[in-house]
C-alpha positions as CSV (number, residue, x, y, z in Angstrom):
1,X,-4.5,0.6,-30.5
2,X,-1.8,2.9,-29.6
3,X,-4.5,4.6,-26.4
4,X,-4.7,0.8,-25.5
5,X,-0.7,0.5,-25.5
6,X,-0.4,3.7,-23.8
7,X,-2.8,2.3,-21.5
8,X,-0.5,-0.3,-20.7
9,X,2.7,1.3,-20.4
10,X,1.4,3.6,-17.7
11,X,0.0,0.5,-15.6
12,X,3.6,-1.1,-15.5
13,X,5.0,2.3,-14.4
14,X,2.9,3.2,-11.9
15,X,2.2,-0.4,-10.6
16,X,3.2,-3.5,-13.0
17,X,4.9,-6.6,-11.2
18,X,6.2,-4.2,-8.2
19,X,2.8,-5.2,-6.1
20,X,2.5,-7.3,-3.5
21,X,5.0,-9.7,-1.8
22,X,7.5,-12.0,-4.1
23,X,8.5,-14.7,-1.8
24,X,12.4,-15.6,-3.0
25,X,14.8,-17.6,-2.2
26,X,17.9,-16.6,0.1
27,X,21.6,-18.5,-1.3
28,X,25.2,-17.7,-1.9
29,X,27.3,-19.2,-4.4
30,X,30.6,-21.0,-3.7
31,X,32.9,-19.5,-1.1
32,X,36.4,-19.0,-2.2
33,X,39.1,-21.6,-0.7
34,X,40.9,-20.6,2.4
35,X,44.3,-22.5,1.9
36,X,45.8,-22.5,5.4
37,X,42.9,-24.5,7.3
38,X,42.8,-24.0,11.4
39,X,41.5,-26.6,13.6
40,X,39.6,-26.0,16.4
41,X,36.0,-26.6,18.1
42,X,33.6,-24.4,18.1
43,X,30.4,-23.8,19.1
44,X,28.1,-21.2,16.6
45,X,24.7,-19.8,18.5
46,X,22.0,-19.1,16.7
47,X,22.1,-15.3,15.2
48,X,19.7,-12.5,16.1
49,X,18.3,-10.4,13.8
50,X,18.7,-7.1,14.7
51,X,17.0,-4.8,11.9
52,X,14.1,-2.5,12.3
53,X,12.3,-4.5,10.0
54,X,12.0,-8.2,10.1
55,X,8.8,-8.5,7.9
56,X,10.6,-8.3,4.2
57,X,14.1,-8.1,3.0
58,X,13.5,-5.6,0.6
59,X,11.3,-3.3,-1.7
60,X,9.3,-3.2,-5.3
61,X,9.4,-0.1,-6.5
62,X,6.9,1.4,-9.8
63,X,8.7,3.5,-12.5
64,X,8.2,6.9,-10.0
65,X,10.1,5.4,-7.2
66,X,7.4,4.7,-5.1
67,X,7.0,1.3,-2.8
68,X,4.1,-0.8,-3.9
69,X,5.2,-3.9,-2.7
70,X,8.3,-6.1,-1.0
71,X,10.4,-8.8,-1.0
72,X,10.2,-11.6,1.7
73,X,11.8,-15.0,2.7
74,X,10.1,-18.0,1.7
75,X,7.5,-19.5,3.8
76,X,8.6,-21.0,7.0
77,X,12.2,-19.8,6.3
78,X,13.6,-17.3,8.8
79,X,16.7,-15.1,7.8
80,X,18.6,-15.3,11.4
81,X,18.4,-19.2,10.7
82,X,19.6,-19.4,7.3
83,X,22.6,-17.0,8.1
84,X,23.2,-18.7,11.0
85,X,23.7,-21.8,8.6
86,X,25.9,-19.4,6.2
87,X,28.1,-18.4,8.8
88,X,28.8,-21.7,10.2
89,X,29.8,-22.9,6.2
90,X,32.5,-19.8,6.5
91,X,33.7,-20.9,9.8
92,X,34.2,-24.9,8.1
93,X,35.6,-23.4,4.9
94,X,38.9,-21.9,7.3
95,X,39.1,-25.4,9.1
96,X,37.4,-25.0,12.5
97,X,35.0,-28.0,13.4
98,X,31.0,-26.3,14.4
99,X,29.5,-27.7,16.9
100,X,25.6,-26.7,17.6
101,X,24.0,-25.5,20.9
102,X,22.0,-28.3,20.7
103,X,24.0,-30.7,20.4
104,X,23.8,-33.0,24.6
105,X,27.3,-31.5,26.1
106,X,27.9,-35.2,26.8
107,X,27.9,-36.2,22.9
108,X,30.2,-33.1,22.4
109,X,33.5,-32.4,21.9
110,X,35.4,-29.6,24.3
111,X,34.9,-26.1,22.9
112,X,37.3,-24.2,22.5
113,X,34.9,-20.8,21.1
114,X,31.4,-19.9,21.0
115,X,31.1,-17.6,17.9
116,X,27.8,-15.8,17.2
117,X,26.0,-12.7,15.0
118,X,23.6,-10.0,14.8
119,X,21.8,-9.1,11.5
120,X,22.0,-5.4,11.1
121,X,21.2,-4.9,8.0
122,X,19.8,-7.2,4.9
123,X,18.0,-4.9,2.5
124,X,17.4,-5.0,-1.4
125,X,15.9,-2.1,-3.0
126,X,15.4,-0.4,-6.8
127,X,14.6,2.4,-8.9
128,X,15.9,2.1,-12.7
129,X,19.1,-0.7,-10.5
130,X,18.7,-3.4,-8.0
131,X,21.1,-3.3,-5.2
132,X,21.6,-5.0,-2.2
133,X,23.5,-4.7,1.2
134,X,23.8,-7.1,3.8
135,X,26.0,-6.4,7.6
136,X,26.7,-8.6,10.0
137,X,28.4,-8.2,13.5
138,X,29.9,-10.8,14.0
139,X,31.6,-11.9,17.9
140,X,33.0,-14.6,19.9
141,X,32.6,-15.5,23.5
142,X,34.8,-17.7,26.1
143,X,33.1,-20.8,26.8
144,X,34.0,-20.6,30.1
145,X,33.1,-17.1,31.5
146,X,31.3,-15.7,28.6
147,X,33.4,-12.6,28.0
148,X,33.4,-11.5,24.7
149,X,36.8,-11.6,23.3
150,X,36.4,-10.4,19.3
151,X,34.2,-8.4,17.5
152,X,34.2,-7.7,13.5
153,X,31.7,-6.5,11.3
154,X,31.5,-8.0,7.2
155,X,29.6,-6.2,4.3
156,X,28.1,-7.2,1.1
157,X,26.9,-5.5,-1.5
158,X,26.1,-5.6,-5.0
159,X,24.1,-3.8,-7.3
160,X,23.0,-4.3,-11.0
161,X,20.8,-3.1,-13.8
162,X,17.5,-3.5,-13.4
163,X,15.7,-4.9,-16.5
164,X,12.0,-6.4,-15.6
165,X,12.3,-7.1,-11.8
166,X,11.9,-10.5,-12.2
167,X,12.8,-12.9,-8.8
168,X,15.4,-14.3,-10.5
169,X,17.3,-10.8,-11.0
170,X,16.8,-10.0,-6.7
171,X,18.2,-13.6,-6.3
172,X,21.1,-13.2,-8.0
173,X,21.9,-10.1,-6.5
174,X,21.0,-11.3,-3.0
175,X,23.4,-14.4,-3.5
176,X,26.4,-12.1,-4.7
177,X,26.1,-9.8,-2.1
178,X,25.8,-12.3,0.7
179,X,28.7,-14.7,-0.7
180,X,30.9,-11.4,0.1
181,X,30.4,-11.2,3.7
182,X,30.6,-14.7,3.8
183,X,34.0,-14.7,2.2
184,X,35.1,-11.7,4.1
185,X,33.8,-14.0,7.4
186,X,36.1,-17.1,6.3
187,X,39.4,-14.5,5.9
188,X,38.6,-13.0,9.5
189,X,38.2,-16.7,11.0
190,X,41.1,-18.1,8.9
191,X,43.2,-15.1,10.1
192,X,45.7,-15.2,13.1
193,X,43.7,-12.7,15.2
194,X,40.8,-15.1,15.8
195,X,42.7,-18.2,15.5
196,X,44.8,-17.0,18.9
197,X,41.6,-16.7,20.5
198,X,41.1,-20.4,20.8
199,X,41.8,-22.5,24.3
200,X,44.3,-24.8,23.4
């Protein structure tokens, strides 16, 4: 009995749930309420993700550190969509009214700003803690000629013990992470210096 539980222990350290792919789900929770709303058209084009590797969105580690598997986005769901979605929920949070590219320019309203992102970084990872960091540059464009008149880039992290690996665990720390850029975002676009930016 005890060969058979030593047996065992050494399987979940050197492989247990960390193979393969766990397929999770991407959220945020709540974004905090920006009190002085703005008003003001815009148009949001759909982000690009920038990283290295667009596969996963993170790593399964064993008990020595080494990658047997990885985390990835749920079938048919592409990260530079959903954030794209996220990012346009910051800019409604501060007041502004999002218009998409889509949208037949003679159903829309005038715009006033394109606004658009690249992913740079959107990685979980763990050894003995889960962790996870998320980067976005963020920018906004004249409608008219193009020119890009403002540039920020918002972080998220967030890191927490690591008990079993379970999905849930990367999903919480994947949503607390992201719903700090995303708050971050709604300051920058409820703040004076982008607010100017818009054609009146």
């Amino acid at each position: 009995m005890k060969r058979i539980t030593i047996i065992l222990v050494l399987c979940l350290l050197t492989g247990g749930c960390a193979i393969g792919t766990t397929q999770i789900e991407v959220g945020h929770d709540p974004l905090e309420q920006i009190v002085q709303k703005r008003q003001g058209n815009i148009m949001v084009e759909p982000f690009v993700d920038g990283r290295k590797d667009k596969e996963f969105i993170g790593n399964k580690r064993n008990g020595f550190g080494m990658v047997l598997g990885h985390i990835g986005m749920q079938e048919n769901v592409k990260l530079e969509d959903l954030l794209t979605k996220f990012f346009s929920e910051a800019l409604v949070e501060a007041g502004y009214n999002i218009q998409n590219v889509n949208v037949s320019p003679s159903n829309s309203a005038k715009i006033d700003l394109i606004v658009g992102g690249e992913i740079t970084e959107f990685q979980l990872d763990l050894y003995m803690a889960v962790w996870h960091d998320v980067t976005v540059k963020l920018k906004s464009f004249d409608p008219d000629t193009r020119k890009i008149t403002w540039e920020k880039e918002v972080k998220g992290h967030e890191a927490n013990t690591l008990w079993i690996g379970a999905t849930g665990e990367y999903e919480r720390v994947i949503r607390s992470s992201l719903t700090k850029a995303l708050n971050e975002a709604a300051k920058e676009f409820a703040g004076d210096e982008f607010n100017k930016l818009l054609k009146k």
